[in-house]
Structures are given as structure tokens and as C-alpha cells.
C-alpha positions in Angstrom: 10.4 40.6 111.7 9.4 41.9 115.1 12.6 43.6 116.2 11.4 43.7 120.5 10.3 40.0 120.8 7.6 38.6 123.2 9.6 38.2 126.1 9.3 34.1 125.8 10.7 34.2 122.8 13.8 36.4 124.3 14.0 34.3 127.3 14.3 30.9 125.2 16.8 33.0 122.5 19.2 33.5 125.7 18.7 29.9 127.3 19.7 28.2 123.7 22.8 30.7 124.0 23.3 29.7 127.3 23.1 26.0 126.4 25.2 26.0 124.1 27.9 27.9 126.1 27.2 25.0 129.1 28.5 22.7 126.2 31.7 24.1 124.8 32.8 24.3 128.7 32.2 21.1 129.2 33.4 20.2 125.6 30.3 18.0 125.6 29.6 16.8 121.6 27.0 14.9 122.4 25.3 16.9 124.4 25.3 19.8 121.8 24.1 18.0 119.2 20.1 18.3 120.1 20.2 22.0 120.2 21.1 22.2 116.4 19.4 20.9 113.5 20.7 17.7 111.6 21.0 20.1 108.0 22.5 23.3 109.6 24.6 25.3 107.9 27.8 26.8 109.5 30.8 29.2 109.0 33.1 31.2 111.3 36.6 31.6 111.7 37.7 28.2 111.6 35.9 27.0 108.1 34.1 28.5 105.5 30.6 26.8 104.6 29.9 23.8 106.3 26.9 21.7 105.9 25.8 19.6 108.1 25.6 19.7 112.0 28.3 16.6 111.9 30.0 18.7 109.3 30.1 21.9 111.7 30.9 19.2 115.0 34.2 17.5 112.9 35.5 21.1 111.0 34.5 23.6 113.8 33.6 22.1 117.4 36.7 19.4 117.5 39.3 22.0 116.5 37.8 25.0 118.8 36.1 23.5 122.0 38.9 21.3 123.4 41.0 24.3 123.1 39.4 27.1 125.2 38.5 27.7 128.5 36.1 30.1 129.8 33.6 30.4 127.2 30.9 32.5 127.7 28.1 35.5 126.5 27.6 38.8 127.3 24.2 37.7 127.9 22.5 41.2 128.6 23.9 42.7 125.4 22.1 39.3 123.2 19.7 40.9 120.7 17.3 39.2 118.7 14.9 39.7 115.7 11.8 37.3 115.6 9.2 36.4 112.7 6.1 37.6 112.8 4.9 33.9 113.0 7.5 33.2 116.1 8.9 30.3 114.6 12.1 32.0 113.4 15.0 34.0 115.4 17.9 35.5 114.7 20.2 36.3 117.8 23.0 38.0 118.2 25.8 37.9 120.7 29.7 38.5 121.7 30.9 36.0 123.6 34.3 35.9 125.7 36.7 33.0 126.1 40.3 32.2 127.4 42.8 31.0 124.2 46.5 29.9 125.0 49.8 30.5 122.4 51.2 27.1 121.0 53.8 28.3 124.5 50.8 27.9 126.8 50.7 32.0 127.6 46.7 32.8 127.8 45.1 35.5 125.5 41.7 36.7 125.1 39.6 35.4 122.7 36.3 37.6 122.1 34.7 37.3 119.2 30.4 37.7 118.1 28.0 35.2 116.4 25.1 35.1 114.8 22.5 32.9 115.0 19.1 31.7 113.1 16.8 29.4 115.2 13.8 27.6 114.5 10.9 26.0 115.7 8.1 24.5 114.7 5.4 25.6 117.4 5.6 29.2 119.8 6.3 27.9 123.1 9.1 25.4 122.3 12.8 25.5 122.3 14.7 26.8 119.8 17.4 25.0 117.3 19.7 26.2 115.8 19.9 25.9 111.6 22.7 28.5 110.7 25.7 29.9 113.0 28.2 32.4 112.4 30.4 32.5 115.0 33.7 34.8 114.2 37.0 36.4 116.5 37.4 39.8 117.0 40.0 41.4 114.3 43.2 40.9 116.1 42.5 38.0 117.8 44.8 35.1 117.3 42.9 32.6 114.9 44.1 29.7 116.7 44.1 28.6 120.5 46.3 25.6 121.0 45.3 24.6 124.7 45.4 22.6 126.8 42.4 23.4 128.8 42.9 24.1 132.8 41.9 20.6 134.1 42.5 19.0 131.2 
């Protein structure tokens, strides 16, 4: 593993962290779906093992996105780890979001994820094939919404 990446490599790490962010805002399913492989494997908070990236959409996604407002990385502190080969990244990030209490108060919501990507030529975009995405200790497990603009 090549823990300071080619600088492509980094810049395509953040953008796929950044996509995906553009999608839980704008609680787009559909859109999200390309940036993950069809066999991923997920777990976080929400579920333990999930296989599947409609698996990870229906147990995670549906009960998280709609929820939340303001989702976004700390995009400066993102590290990653590539292969050797460039065809595999792990990245690692805390992201920030807005939760509300089942009385509609607003509460933080930090929380970190990991991240394997792949590829299967250097140069192209990476998808995702494992995420870990978890809250910080403390954080209420549960955001009950509704979003602002909703």
C-alpha cells in the first residue's frame, strides 16, 4: 500500500467523497447508485452486514438520507491508502450533518467512514465496494427529520 498517493489518485478519492455527499443532500438514490459497485458490502450504524448495493440503498440510505440535512466532509482531513497497482483505495473521512429529535430540535450528527474503492484501470473513477460509515459515540443513533425544504 502506498500510504502518500499519486496525487490523481487523491484527487479522484476526494471527488468520489464529494459525490457521494452531492447525493445524500439531494437524497438522490438513483443518482448514487453508479458510484458503488452492484456486490458491495456495507455496515454502519444503522445495520450490521449488508450485501448488496440495493441491500445498503433499502437498510441504510432510505432510513438515513431523507432524514438529515447538511451532510458533508471534512474534506482536507480525507486520508487515503492506495495499492501499489492503483486499482485499490481505502479513504478515510469524518463527515458532518444536521439530525433533528423525534420533537424537531436539531443536533449534530458527526460521525467517520471508511471506504474501499476500486477500479479497474489508473486514471478512472473510483467505486465504491465496502463502506463503513458510523456516529460519533454520543451521538443520537437516530435522526427523525424532516428535512428543511422538505
Amino acid at each position: 500500500m502506498i500510504a502518500s498517493p499519486d496525487p490523481d489518485d487523491l484527487a479522484r478519492v476526494k471527488a468520489w467523497f464529494q459525490r457521494l455527499a452531492q447525493h445524500v443532500r439531494k437524497v438522490d438514490f438513483a443518482g448514487a447508485r453508479e458510484i458503488f459497485a452492484p456486490d458491495m458490502i456495507a455496515f454502519g450504524t444503522v445495520k450490521d452486514f449488508v450485501d448488496g448495493q440495493p441491500g445498503a440503498e433499502a437498510a441504510q440510505w432510505k432510513s438515513v438520507w431523507p432524514f438529515i440535512d447538511d451532510f458533508r466532509w471534512r474534506i482536507d482531513e480525507l486520508r487515503a491508502i492506495v495499492s501499489a497497482d492503483r486499482l485499490t483505495a481505502v479513504g478515510m473521512a469524518v463527515f458532518d450533518s444536521t439530525g433533528y429529535h423525534q420533537d424537531g430540535r436539531a443536533y449534530d450528527r458527526p460521525g467517520r467512514a471508511t471506504i474501499v474503492l476500486s477500479r479497474r484501470r489508473v486514471g478512472e473513477d473510483w467505486v465504491a465496494d465496502h463502506t463503513h460509515l458510523s456516529l460519533f459515540s454520543g451521538t443520537p443513533p437516530r435522526s427523525y427529520g424532516p428535512k428543511r425544504g422538505a
